[in-house]
C-alpha positions in Angstrom: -3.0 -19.5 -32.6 -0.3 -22.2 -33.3 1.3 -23.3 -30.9 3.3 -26.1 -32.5 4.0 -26.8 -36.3 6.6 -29.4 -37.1 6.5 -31.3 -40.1 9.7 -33.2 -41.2 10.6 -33.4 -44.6 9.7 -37.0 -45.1 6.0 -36.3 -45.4 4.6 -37.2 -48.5 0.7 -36.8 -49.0 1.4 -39.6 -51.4 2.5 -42.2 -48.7 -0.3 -41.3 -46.3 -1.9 -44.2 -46.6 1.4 -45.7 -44.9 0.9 -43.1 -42.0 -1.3 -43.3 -38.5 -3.2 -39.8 -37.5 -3.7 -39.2 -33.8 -5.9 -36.4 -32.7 -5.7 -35.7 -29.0 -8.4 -33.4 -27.8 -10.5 -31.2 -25.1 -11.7 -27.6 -23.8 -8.3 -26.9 -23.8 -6.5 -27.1 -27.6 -6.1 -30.1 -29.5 -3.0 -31.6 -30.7 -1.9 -34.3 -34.2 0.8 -36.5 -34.4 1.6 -38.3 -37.6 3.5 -41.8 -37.4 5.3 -43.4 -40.9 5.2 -47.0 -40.5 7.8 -47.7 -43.1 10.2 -45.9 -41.8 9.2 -46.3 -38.1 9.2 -42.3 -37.4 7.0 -39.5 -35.7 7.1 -36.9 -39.1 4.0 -34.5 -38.0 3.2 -32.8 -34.8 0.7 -29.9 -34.6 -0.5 -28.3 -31.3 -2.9 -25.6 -30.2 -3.5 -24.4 -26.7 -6.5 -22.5 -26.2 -9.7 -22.4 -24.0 -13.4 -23.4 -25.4 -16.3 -22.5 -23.6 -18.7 -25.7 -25.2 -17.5 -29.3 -27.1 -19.4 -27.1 -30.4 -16.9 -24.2 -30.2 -14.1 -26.7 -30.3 -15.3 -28.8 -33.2 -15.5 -25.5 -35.1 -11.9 -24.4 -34.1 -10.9 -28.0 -34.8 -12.8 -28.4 -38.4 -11.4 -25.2 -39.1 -7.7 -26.5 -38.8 -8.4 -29.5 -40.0 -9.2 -27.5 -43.5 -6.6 -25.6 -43.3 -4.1 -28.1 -43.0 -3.1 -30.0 -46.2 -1.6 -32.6 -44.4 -4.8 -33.1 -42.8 -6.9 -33.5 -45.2 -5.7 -36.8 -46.6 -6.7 -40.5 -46.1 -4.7 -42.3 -43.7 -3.7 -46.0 -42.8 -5.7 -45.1 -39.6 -6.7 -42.3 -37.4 -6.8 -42.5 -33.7 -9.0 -40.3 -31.6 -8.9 -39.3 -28.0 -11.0 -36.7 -26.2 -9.6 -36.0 -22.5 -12.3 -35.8 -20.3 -12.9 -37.4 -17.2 -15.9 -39.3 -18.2 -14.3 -43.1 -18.1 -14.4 -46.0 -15.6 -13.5 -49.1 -15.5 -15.9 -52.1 -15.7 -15.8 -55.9 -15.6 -15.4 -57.3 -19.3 -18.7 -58.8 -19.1 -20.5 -55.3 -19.6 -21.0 -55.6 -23.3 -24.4 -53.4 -24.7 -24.9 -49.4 -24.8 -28.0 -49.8 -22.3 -25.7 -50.9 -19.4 -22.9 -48.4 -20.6 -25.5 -45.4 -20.2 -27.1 -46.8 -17.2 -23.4 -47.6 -15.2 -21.9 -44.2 -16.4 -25.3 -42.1 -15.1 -24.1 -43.5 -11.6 -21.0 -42.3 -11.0 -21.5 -39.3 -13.9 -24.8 -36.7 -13.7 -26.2 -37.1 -17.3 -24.9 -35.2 -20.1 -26.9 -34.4 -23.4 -25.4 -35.4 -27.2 -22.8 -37.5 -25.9 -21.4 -40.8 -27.6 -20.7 -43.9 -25.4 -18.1 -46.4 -26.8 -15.9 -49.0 -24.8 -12.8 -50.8 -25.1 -11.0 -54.0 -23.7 -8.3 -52.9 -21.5 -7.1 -56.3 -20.2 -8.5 -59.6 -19.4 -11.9 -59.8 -17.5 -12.1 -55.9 -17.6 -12.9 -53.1 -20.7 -12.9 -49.1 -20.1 -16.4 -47.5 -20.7 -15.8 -43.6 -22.2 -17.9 -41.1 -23.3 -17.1 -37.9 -25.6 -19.5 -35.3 -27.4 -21.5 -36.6 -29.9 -20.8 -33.3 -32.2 -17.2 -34.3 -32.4 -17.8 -37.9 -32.6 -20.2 -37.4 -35.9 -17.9 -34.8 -37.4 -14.2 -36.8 -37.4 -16.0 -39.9 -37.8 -17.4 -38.7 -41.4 -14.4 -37.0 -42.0 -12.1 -39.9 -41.6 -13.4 -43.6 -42.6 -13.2 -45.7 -39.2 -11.4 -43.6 -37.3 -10.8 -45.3 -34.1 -11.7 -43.7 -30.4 -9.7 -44.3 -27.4 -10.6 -43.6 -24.0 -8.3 -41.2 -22.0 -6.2 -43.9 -19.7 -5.7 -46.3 -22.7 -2.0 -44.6 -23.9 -0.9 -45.1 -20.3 -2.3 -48.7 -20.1 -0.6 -49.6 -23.0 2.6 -48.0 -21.6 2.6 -49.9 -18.2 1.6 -52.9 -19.3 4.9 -53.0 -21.7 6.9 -52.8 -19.2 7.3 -55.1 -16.1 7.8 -52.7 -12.6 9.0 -54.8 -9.9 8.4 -51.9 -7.1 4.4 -50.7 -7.7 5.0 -48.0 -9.6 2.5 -45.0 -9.8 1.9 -43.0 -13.5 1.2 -39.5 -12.9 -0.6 -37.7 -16.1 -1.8 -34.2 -16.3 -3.3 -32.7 -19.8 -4.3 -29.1 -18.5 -7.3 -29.6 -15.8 -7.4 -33.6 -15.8 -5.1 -35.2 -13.6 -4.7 -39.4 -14.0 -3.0 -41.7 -12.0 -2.6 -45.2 -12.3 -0.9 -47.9 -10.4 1.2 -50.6 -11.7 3.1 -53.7 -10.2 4.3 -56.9 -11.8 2.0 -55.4 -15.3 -0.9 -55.3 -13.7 -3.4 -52.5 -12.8 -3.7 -52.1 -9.3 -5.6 -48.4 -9.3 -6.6 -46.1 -12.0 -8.6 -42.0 -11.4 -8.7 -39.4 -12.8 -9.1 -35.7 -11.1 -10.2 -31.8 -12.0 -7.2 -30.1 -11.1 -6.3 -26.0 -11.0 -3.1 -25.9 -10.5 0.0 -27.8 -8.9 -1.3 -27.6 -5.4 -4.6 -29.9 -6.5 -2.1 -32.1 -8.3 0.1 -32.5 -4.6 -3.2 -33.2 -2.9 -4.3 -35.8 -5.0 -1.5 -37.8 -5.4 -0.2 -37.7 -1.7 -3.9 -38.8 -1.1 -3.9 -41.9 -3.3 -0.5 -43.0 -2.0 -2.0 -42.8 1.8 -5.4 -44.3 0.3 -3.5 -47.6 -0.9 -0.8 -47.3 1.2 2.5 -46.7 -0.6 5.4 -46.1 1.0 8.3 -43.7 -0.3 9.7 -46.2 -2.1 7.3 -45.9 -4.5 8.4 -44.8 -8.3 6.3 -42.1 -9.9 6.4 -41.6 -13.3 5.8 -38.6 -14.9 4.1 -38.1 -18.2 2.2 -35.0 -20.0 2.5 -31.6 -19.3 3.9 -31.6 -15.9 7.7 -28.8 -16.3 10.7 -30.4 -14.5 11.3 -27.5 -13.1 8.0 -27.4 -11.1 6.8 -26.6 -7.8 4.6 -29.9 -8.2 7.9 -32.3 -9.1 10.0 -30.3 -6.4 7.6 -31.4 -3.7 6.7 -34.6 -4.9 10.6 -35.5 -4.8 10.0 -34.3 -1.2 8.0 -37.2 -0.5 9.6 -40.0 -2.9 12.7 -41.3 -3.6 12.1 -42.2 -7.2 10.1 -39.6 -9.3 11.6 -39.8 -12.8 10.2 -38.6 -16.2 9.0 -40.8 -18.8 11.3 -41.5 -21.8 10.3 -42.3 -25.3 10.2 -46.2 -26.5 13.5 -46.4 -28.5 12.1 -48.7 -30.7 10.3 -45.4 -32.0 12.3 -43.0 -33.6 11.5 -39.3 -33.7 12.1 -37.1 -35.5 10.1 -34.5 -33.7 12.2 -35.4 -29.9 13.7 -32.4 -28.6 16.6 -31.8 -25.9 14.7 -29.4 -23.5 13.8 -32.3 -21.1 10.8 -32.3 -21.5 10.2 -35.4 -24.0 7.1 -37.1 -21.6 5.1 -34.2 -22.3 4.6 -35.6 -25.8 4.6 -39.5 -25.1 1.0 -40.0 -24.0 0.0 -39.2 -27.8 3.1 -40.8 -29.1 1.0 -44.3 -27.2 -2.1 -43.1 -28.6 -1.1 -43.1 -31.9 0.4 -46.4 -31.8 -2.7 -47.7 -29.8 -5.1 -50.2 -32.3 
């Protein structure tokens, strides 16, 4: 079932080699967003929601769209991957070999079978270890030459650290069932984790938690990104407890042709990051 299908009339398969492909992923749908370089525009987005019961059922469903989809099945400038999960942590920079990466992960993770491990820097003196399904590693990686994988947290690093909060400022992500906050002050990381969530109730907990764990007062702005509604019961309590919860907005540098005027722009702009991430 589609969910989403907008393609703007300045595609061209013959200019995708000008074009970045993000794939954003999990149990839960998929979603691709297609950035022109040239002209500095979002031209593609298509979305499924749905529920798979194994990482193999979604690579079929997601091999099977990718077929099916002309605009899919052309070579791009680059592809960017990300598979939402919450099988990522952060490490000192100094943890460089796949031996370390399995052994560091099995401690804070029980194992899991077929899995790919991959890192990347985040920031000076630290790098984000990820892991995601081997089955959907192998099959995007053959279908598209280097395609690059980015671990879940990344889009939002990239967005904080753009941007200079003088009061800390806490990110608040959901994508279905994983829940990720991060903390930011004067571009820094302060706190990043991620949480199984069932509904908004889980979400409350969580983030009420984490602001008694490190102390933050109601000062404190939340920013809201993913697919979080304005309207709510989760953004009408937190506004309960802070005085700044806003939405995220897209980079204006970015134009889109894909923005709407529903209000609810930040559900999109964690794969609008991804697909600019390199």
């Amino acid at each position: 079932m589609i969910n989403c299908r907008i393609i703007d009339d300045l595609f061209e398969t013959g200019n995708c080699k000008n074009y970045i492909l993000s794939i954003q992923c999990s149990l839960n749908g998929f979603s691709f967003l297609v950035y022109d370089t040239i002209s500095g525009k979002f031209i593609a987005h298509i979305e499924n929601e749905a529920v798979f019961s194994s990482p193999y059922e979604l690579k079929k469903e997601l091999e099977l769209r990718i077929n099916s989809e002309a605009i899919l099945n052309q070579t791009y400038k680059r592809v960017v991957v990300s598979y939402q999960n919450m099988r990522f942590i952060l490490v000192p920079a100094f943890v460089d070999t796949e031996d370390n990466f399995e052994k560091i992960l099995q401690t804070v993770f029980d194992k899991e079978s077929d899995e790919h491990l991959a890192s990347c820097d985040v920031f000076d003196g630290a790098r984000m270890l990820f892991a995601l399904p081997n089955v959907l590693f192998s099959m995007l990686s053959k279908k598209y030459t280097d395609c690059i994988f980015i671990a879940p947290p990344m889009p939002l690093i990239r967005n904080g650290l753009a941007n200079c909060f003088l009061q800390p400022t806490l990110f608040v992500a959901r994508f279905s069932d994983l829940l990720i906050l991060i903390l930011f002050h004067e571009k820094k990381v302060h706190f990043i984790n991620q949480f199984y969530v069932k509904n908004d109730t889980d979400c409350l907990y969580y983030i009420l938690n984490t602001a008694s764990q490190l102390k933050l007062d109601m000062k404190t702005n939340l920013r809201i990104f993913g697919k979080i509604s304005r309207k709510s019961v989760l953004v009408s309590m937190l506004q309960g407890y802070f005085m700044n919860v806003e939405f995220a907005s897209t980079d204006k540098r970015f134009a889109s042709s894909l923005s709407t005027n529903d209000g609810h722009e930040h559900f999109l702009i964690p794969q609008i990051e991804l697909t600019l991430c390199e």
